[in-house]
N, C-alpha and C positions, 0 to 999 in steps of 0.2 A: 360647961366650963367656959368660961372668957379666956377669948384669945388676946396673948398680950399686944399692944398696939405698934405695926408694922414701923420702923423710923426708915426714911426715904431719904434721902441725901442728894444733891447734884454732883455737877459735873465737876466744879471746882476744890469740892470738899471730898471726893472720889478721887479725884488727880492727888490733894495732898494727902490723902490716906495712903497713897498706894507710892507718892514720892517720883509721883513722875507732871511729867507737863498735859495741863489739860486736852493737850490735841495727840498727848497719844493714848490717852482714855477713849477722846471719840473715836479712834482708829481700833483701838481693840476690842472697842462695843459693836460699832458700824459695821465689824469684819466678823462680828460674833465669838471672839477669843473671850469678854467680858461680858457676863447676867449685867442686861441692859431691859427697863421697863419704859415706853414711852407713853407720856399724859397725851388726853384726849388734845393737846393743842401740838404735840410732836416732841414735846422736849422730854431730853433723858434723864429715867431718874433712875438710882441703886436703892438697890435693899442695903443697908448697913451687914447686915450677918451676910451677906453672897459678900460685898466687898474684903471684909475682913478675912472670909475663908480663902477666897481667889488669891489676895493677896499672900497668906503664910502658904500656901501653894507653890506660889510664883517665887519665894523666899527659901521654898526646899529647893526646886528646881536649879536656881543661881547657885547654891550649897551645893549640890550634883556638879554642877559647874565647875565649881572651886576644885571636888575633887580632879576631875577631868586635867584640869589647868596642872595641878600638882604634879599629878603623875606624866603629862606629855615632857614636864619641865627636868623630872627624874631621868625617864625617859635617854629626852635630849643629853643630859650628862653624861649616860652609858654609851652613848654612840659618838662623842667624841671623836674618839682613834680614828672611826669609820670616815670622820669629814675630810680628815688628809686624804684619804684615796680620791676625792673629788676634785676634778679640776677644776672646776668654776671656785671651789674654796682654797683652792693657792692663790688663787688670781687677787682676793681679798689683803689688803694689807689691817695689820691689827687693830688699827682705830676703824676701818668697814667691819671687819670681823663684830668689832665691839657694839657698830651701828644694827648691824641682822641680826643680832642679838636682841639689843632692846626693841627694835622691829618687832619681834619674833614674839615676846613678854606681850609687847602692847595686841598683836593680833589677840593671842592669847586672852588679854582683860577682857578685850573689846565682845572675844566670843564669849565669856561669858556673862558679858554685861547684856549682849543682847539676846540670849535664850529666852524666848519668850513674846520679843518685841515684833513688830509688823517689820515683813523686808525692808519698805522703804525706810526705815528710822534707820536700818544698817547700811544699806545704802553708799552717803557722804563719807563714814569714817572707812568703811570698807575700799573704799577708792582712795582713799589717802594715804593708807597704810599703802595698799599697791604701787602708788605714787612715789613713794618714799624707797620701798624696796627697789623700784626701777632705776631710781636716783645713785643710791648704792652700787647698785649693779652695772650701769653706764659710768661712772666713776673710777669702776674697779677695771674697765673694757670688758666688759663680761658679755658674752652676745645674746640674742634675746634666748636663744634656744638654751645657754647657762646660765641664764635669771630666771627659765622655767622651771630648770632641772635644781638650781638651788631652793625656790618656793615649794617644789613638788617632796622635795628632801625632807623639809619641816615638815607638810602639812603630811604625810605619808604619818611623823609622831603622832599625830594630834586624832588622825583615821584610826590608827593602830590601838590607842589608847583608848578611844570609846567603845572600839570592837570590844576589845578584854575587859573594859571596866561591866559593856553591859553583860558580860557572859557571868560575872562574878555576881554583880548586885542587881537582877534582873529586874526591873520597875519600868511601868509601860513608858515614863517618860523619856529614861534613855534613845528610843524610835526616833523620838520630834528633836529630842538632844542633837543628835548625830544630824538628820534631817536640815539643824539650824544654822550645824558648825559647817557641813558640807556647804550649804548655801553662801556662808558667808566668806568663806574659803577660796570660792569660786568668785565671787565679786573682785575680792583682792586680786587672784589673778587675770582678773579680765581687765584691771584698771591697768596692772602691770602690762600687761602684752600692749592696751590702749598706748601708756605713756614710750614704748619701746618706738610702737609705729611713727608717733607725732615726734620722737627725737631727729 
């Protein structure tokens, strides 16, 4: 029986299938996240059918995400009451309140935009959000040891929530989930404690 004939694709046509930038295709080929084949002269080429499946993959994965995201957001509503017992959260006045909030959303998109993606692509945004939260937080006089203890508050939801989410819908991806959110979690606060020192 004839096999039917293999369609090969680049690097270009790979990045716009998959809706990202060509240089973070070569990063998730080069680091082996992405079925990468190289021609006898070095350059990368895909199989069309490995693209497409990698891709609705990576498409479940973000969806796992989404849930993640919902439930920390639920979450955060029921603990509420809990934030007046904080000092660091009196020290907020309402329009900073308002700012850690959408802070808080944006970490949020950002982890689940980047499930998936090489450290370094998290990296830049990860340090900005930190950047930002520090900004709030020196604003509010908050010291660095209550700009820890306010980040550590949030991300405590977002740890909490992937613990229970995996125990419910067990799929080996939740591991690398948690693995991506912890990582990036920690940038943030590294940026923060960065911007505290340099204030």
């Amino acid at each position: 029986m004839h096999e039917p004939e293999k369609r090969w694709i680049g690097l270009s046509e790979a990045a716009r299938l998959l809706g990202v930038h060509p240089s973070t295709v070569r990063v998730w080929a080069d680091g082996g996240k992405l079925p990468v084949h190289r021609t006898p002269g070095g350059h990368r080429r895909f199989l069309l059918p490995e693209i497409e499946r990698w891709g609705a993959d990576r498409g479940r994965r973000a969806s796992e995400a989404q849930v993640v995201i919902e439930n920390v957001i639920g979450r955060t509503r029921l603990e509420v009451p809990r934030l007046h017992n904080q000092r660091w959260y009196l020290k907020l006045s309402e329009a900073q309140r308002a700012a850690y909030r959408a802070e808080s959303r944006r970490l949020l998109g950002q982890i689940g935009r980047f499930i998936g993606l090489a450290a370094e692509e998290a990296g830049p945004e990860a340090a900005q959000i930190g950047q930002e939260y520090a900004r709030i937080s020196l604003q509010a006089r908050m010291t660095m040891i209550e700009a820890v203890e306010a980040f550590l508050f949030f991300r405590s939801f977002l740890m909490e929530s992937l613990f229970s989410l995996s125990e419910v819908q067990s799929a080996p991806s939740w591991d690398e989930m948690h693995r991506q959110a912890s990582h990036f979690a920690d940038l943030v606060l590294l940026a923060l404690i960065e911007s505290y020192q340099r204030a």
